[in-house]
Backbone bond lengths (Angstrom), bond angles and torsions (degrees), N, CA, C in turn:
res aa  C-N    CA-C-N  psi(-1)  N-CA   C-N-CA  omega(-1)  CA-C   N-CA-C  phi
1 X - - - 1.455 - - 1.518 110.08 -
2 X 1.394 111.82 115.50 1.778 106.58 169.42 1.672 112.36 -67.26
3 X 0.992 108.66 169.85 1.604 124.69 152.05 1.377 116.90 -59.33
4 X 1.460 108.11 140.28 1.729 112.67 167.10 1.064 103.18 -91.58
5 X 1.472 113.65 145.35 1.263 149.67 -152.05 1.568 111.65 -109.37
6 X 1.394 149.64 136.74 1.326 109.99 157.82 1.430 100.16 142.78
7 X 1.188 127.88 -173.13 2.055 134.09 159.43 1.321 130.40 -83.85
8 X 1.972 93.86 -7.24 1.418 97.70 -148.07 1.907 94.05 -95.46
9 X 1.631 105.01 2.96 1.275 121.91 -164.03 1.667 112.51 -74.17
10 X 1.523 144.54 86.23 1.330 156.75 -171.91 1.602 92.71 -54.71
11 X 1.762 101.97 136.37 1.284 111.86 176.17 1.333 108.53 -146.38
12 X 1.302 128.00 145.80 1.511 129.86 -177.17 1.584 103.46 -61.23
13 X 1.148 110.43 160.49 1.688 108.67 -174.45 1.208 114.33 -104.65
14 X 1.746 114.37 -14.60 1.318 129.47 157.46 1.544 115.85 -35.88
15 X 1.616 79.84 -99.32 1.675 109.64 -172.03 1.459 116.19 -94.69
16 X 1.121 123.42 12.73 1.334 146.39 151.01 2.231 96.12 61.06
17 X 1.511 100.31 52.69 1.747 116.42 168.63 1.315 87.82 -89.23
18 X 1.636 105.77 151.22 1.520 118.71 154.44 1.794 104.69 -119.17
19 X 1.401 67.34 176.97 1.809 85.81 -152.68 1.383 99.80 -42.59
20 X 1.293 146.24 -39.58 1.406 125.90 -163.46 1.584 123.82 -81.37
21 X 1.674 97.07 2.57 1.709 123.07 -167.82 1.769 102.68 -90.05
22 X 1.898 113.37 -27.83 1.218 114.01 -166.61 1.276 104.24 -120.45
23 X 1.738 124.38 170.40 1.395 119.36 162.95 1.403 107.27 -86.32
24 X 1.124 145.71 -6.72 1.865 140.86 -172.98 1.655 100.55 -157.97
25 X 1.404 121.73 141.87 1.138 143.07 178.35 1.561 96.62 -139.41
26 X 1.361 89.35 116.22 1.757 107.38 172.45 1.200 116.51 -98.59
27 X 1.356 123.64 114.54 2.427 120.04 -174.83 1.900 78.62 -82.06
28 X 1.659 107.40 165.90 1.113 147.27 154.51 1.386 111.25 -131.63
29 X 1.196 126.41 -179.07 1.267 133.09 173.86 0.782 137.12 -83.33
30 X 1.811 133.31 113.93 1.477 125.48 -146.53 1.264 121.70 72.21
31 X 1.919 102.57 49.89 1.604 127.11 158.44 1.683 97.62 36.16
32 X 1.477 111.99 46.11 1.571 123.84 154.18 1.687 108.01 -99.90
33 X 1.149 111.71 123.47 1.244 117.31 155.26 1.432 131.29 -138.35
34 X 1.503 112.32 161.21 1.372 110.11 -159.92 1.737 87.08 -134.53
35 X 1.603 103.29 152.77 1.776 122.03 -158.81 1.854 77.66 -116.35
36 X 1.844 90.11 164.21 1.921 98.92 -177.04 1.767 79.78 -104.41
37 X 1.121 128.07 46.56 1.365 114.12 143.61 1.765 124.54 -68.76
């Protein structure tokens, strides 16, 4: 499986992982999210 490519790609707002980097991605409000790193 490659990586998705693109804007549509969710990233922690921390440490800036996307989803395939963490086990859980949490949204807040205003496309903030935070990883259980």
């Amino acid at each position: 499986m490659g990586r998705r490519q693109g804007s549509d790609s969710q990233r922690c707002s921390f440490c800036h992982r996307d989803t395939e980097d963490v086990d859980r991605l949490i949204s807040g409000p205003d496309d903030v999210y935070i990883c259980d790193e």
